[in-house]
C-alpha positions as a Python dict, from the first residue, in 0.01 Angstrom:
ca = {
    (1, 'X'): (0, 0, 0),
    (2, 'X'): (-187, -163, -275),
    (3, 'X'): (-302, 68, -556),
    (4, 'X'): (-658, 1, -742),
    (5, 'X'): (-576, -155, -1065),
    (6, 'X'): (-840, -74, -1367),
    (7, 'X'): (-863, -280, -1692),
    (8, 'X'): (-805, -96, -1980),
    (9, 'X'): (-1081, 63, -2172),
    (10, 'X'): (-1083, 232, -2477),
    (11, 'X'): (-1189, 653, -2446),
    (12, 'X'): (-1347, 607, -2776),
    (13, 'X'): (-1596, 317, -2600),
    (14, 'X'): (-1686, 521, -2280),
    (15, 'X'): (-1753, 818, -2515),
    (16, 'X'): (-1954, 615, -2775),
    (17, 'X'): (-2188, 516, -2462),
    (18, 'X'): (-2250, 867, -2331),
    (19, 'X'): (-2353, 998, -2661),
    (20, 'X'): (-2585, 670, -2719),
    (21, 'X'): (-2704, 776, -2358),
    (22, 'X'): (-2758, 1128, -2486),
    (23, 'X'): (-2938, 1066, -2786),
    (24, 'X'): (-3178, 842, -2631),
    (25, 'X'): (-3245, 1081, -2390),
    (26, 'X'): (-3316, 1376, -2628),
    (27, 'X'): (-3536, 1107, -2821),
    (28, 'X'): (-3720, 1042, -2465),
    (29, 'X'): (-3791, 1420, -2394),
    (30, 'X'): (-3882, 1472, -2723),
    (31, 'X'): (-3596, 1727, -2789),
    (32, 'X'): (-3500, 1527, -3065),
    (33, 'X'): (-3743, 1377, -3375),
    (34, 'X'): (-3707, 1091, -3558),
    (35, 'X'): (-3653, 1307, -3859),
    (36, 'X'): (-3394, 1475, -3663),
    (37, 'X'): (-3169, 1152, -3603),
    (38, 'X'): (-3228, 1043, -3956),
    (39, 'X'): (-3073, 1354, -4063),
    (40, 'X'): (-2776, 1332, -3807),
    (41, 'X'): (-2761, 980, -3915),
    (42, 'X'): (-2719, 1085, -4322),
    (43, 'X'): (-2479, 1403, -4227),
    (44, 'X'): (-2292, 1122, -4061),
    (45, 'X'): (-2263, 912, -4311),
    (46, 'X'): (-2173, 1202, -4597),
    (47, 'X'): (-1886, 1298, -4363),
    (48, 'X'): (-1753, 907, -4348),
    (49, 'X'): (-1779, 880, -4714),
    (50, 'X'): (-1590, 1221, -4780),
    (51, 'X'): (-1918, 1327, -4951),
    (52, 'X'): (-1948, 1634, -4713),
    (53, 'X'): (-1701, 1936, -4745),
    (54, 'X'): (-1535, 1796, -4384),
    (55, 'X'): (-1492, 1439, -4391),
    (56, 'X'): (-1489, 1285, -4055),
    (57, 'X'): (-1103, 1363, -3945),
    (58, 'X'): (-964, 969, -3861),
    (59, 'X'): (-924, 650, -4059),
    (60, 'X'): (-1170, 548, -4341),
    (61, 'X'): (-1266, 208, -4139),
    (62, 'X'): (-1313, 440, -3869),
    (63, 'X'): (-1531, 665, -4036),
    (64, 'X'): (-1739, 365, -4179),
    (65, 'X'): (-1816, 206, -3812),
    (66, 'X'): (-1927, 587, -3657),
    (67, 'X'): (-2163, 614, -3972),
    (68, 'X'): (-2282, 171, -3889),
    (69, 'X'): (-2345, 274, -3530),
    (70, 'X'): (-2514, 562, -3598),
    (71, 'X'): (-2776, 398, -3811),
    (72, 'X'): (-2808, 140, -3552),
    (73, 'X'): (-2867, 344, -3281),
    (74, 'X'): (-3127, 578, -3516),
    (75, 'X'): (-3295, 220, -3659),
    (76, 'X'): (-3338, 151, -3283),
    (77, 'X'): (-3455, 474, -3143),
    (78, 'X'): (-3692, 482, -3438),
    (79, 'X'): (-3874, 143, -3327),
    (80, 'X'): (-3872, 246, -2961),
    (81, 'X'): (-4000, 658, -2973),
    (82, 'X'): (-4174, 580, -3332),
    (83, 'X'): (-4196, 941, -3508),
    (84, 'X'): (-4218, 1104, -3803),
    (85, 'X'): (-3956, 1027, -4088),
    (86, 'X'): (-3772, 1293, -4227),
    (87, 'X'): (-3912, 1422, -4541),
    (88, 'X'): (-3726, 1298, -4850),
    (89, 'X'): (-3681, 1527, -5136),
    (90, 'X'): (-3858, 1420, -5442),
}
C-alpha cells in the first residue's frame, strides 16, 4: 500500500497566505479601510522594532520580515481598493 507523500511546507507560509487572503477580503467588503491597514501596518511594525509595550514574541529578523510583508500587502491593497489614508497627527 503506497502512502501519499506531501512536500514539506512551512506552517508559517500556509498561515501567511490565509491572513493575506483575509485581509484582502475585509478590504473587498469594505470591513476594513485603508486607514485601517495603515494602522495595522504601523502597530506591526512598533511591535517588530520593540517600540510597542509587546514586541512581536520570535526572532528580530523575524519580526522585521512580518512588519516588510505587512507593508507590502497594505502598499498593495491601497493601489487596488484606493481609500482614505489614515490621518497623521500633526
Amino acid at each position: 500500500m503506497a502512502s501519499a507523500h506531501q512536500p514539506a511546507v512551512d506552517s508559517g507560509d500556509e498561515s501567511l497566505i490565509i491572513l493575506q487572503s483575509l485581509l484582502c477580503l475585509l478590504r473587498e467588503k469594505n470591513v476594513l479601510s485603508r486607514a485601517d491597514l495603515e494602522e495595522l501596518s504601523r502597530k506591526v511594525e512598533l511591535r517588530a522594532t520593540g517600540a510597542a509595550d509587546g514586541p512581536l514574541p520570535c526572532c528580530p529578523d523575524t519580526a522585521l520580515a512580518a512588519s516588510q510583508d505587512m507593508q507590502r500587502v497594505t502598499s498593495y491593497l491601497g493601489r487596488l481598493y484606493g481609500g482614505k489614508h489614515a490621518r497623521t497627527a500633526s
